[in-house]
N, C-alpha and C positions, 0 to 999 in steps of 0.2 A: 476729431469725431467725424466717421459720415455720415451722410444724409440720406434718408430715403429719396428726398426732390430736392432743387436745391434750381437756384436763376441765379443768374450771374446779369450785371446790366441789362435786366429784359427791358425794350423800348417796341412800342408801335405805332404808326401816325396812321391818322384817316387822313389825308390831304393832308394842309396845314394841320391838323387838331393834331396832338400828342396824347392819346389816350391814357401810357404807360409810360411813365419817363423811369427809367433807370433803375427799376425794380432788383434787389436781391434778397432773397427769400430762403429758406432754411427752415428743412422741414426734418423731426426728429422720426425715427422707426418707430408706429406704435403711439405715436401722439393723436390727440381732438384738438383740432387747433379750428379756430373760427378764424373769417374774412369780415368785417364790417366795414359801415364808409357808408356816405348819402348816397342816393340816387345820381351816377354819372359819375362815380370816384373809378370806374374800371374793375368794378368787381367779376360782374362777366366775363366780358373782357380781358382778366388774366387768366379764366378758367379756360376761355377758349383759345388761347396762346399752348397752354399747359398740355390739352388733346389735341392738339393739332387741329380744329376744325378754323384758325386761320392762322397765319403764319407771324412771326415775329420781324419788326424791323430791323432791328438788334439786338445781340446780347444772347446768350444761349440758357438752356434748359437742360439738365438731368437728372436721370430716375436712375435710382439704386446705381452711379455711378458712370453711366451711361450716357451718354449724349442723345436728345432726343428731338434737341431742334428741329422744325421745319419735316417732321413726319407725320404723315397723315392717320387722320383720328384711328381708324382701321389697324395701323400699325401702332398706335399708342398704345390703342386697347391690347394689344395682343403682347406689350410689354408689360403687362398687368395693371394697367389702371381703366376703372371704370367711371361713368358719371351720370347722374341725375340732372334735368333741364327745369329749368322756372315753371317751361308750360312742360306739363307731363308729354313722355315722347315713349308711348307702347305700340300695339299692334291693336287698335282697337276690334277689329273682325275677328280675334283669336282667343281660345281661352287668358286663361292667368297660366293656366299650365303648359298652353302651347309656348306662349309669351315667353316663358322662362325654360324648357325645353330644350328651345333653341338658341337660348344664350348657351345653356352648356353647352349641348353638341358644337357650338363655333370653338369650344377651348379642345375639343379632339384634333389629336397629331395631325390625323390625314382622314379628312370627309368622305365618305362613302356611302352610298345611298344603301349598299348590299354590305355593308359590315357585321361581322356577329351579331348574333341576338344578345348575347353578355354586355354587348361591351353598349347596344342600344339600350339595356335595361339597368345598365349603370348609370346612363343619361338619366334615365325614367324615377332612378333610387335619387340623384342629386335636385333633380327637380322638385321633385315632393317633399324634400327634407327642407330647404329653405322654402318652400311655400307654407308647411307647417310652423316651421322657423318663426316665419313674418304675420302668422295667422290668418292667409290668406284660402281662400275655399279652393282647389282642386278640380271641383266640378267642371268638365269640358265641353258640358252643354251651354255652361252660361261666358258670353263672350265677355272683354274686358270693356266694353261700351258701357254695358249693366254693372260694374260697381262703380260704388260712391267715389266721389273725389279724394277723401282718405286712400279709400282700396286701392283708386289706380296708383296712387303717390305709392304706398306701402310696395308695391307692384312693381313699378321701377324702380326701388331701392334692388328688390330680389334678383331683378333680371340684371342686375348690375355684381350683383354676389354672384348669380351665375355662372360668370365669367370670369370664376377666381382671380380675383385682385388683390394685391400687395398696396393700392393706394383706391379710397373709395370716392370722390368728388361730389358732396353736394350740394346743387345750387337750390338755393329758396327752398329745404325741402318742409316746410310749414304753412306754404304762399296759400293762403286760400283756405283755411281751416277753419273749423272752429277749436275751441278750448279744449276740448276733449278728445280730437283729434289729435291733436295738437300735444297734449300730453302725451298718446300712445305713438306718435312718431319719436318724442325724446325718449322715452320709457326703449323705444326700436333699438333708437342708435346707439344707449349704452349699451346696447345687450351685443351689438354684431359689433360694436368698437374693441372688444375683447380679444388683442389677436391681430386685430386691423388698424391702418391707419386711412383716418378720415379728414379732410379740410371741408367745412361745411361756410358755404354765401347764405345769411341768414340779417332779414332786417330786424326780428323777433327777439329785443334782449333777453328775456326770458327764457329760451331757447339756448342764447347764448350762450349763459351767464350757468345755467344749469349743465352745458355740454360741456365746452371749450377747456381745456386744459391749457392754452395759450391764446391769445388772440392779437388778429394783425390789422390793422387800422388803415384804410386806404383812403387820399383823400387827393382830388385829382391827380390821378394815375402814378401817386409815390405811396410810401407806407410812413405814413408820419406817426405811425408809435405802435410798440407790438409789449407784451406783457402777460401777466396772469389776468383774470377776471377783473381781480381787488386793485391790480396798478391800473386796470383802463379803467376802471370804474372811477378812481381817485385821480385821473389823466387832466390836468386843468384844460389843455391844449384841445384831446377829445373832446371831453366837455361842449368847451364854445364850437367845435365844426359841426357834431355831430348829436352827440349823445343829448345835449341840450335843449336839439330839437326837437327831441320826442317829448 
């Protein structure tokens, strides 16, 4: 079987700390797979291994086959994967529409400020289809400073579809909500997971348990148990590291 992602002994140290010890990870085409693990198991931390925004000590990484180790976030992205941040990372002075605009225009062949007007209005057609998509308002008067912390979250999800991706990365994307927010982010991500493949860092069992079509368990920087919903739920091991705590 291949893998859309896949790590082979990933390891990273901070100094002495070993954040990552010997990670391998196996990700299906098309899968919801969730990350959980307490605070400090390397949850982050493997996602930013994974885009490159830092580097691995050991041990390699590959997308759709590819060897991706040690490429910078810029070139990840542009192998098709996108990601979501704990703290939302938009363009605040910008609409939602410029916001996500220029995510598409980055997937054009070759940038051009003097490029057809076709092929700028095909930008103009993908932008407004996932901002409808995500039911975000369009309006280019009102910048992304002015909505709610739902809207900017919904907001970085799109500007991350933007940039057509084969693997979608999200971290915390419920960090900071209420219930009803909260609900319309999981209500999101079944909807754009059709077609896509998503690994979602989520402390929210509820989120989890409602998304995840697998989940992988991290507990100072190894994966000490991966399963369906119903086997981590019934995980004795989980249980006492983690689950128990809640």
């Amino acid at each position: 079987m291949s893998f859309i992602l896949e790590t082979k002994d990933l390891n990273k140290y901070f100094g002495a700390l070993r954040a990552i010890n010997g990670i391998d990870f196996k990700l299906e085409k098309g899968e919801l797979r969730a990350i959980i693990g307490p605070n400090g198991a390397g949850k982050s931390t493997f996602f930013n291994l994974l885009t490159g925004v830092i580097p691995p000590s050991g041990g390699d990484i590959f997308f759709q086959g590819q060897k991706i180790t040690g490429l910078r976030p810029e070139e990840v992205s542009q192998k098709g994967v996108a990601r979501s941040y704990q703290i939302t990372n938009i363009f605040l002075n910008l609409s939602a529409y410029e916001n996500v605009r220029i995510a598409a225009q980055s997937r054009q062949k070759s940038f051009d400020p003097f490029r057809h007007y076709s092929m700028l209005k095909e930008v103009d057609r993908q932008a407004r289809t996932i901002l409808d998509e995500l039911q975000i308002s369009p309006d280019q008067e009102k910048m992304a400073s002015a909505l709610s912390h739902g809207e900017q979250r919904r907001l970085e999800i799109a500007i991350g579809l933007a940039t057509q991706p084969s693997l979608l990365l999200l971290d915390e994307p419920t960090a900071g909500m209420s219930p009803t927010e909260t609900d319309e982010i999981i209500a999101l991500v079944k909807k754009i997971s059709k077609g896509l493949t998503i690994v979602i860092v989520e402390h929210d069992m509820k989120v989890v348990m409602q998304l995840a079509q697998k989940i992988s368990v991290l507990y100072y920087g190894e994966i000490l148990a991966e399963g369906t919903p119903e086997e981590i739920r019934n995980n004795e091991r989980v249980l006492e590291v983690y689950l128990g705590h809640n």
